[in-house]
N, C-alpha and C positions, 0 to 999 in steps of 0.2 A: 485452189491453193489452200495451206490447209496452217495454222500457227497456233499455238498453244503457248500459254500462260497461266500465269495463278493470279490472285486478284490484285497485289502488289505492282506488277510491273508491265511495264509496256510493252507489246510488243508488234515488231516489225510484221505488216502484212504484206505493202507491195509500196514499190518506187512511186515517189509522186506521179509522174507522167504516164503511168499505165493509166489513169485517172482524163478522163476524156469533159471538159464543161459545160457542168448541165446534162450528166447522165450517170449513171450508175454501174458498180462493178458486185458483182457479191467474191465474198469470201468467207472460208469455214473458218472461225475463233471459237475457241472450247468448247470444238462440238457443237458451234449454232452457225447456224448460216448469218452471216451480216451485212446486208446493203450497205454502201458505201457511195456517198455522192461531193462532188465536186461544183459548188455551185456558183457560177461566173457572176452573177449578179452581186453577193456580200462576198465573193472570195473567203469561202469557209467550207472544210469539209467536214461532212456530218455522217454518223452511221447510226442504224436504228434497224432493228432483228429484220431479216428477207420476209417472213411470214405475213404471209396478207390474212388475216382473222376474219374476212369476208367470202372473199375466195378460197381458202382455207388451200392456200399455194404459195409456194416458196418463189413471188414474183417480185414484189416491192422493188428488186434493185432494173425491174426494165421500167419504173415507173417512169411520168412524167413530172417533173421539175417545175415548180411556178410558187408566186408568191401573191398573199394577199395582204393588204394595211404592212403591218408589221411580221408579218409569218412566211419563212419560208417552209413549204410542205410539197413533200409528193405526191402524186394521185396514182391510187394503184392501175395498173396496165390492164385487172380486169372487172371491176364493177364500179371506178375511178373516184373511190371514197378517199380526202386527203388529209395525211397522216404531216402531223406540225413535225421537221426535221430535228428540232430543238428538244421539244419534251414526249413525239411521241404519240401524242395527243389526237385521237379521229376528231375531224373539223367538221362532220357530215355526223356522228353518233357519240353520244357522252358514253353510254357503256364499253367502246373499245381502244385500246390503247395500245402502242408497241414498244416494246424495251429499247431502248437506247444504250449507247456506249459512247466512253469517253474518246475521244479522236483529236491526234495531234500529229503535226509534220513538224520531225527530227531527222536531221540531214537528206532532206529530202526525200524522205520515206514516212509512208503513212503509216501510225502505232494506233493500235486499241490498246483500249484498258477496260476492266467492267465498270458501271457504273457503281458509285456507292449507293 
């Protein structure tokens, strides 16, 4: 699935319920692939670029889903380094990090927006 935007405005990617909890969808937004996760535990969905900067593979949205203290993060599905859903952030390496985007459910459909 594929949706375009400018940096202003939100926009529709897919109906909340395609969204499965506790797993991940990817979708193309302006041209980047973006993991999309659904996470049953804080009932929040978060999306952060598909790009695993380890694996250097477009995998992040078959990750696995878990949380540690106060972090929820995914662990990539191939060398399982885990990426903080919130900012991004490798929990396993200080030098790698993944871009995020803003995510929001509007009438029950999930919108990106880019991050500022």
């Amino acid at each position: 699935m594929e949706a375009k935007s400018n940096d202003t405005t939100w926009t529709d990617i897919c109906p909340l319920n395609d969204l499965t909890p506790d797993a991940g969808i990817c979708a193309l937004f302006n041209q980047q692939q973006v993991a999309i996760f659904l996470c049953k535990q804080s009932n929040s969905v978060y999306a952060v670029d598909n790009f695993d900067p380890f694996g250097e593979a477009n995998v992040l949205s078959r990750g696995i889903i878990g949380s540690t203290a106060d972090i929820t993060y995914v662990a990539s599905p191939l060398y399982k380094q885990r990426f903080n859903l919130v900012t991004g952030e490798c929990l396993d390496s200080e030098e790698h990090k993944l871009k995020t985007f803003n995510v929001r459910i509007e009438n029950d459909h999930i919108q990106l927006k880019e991050a500022s």
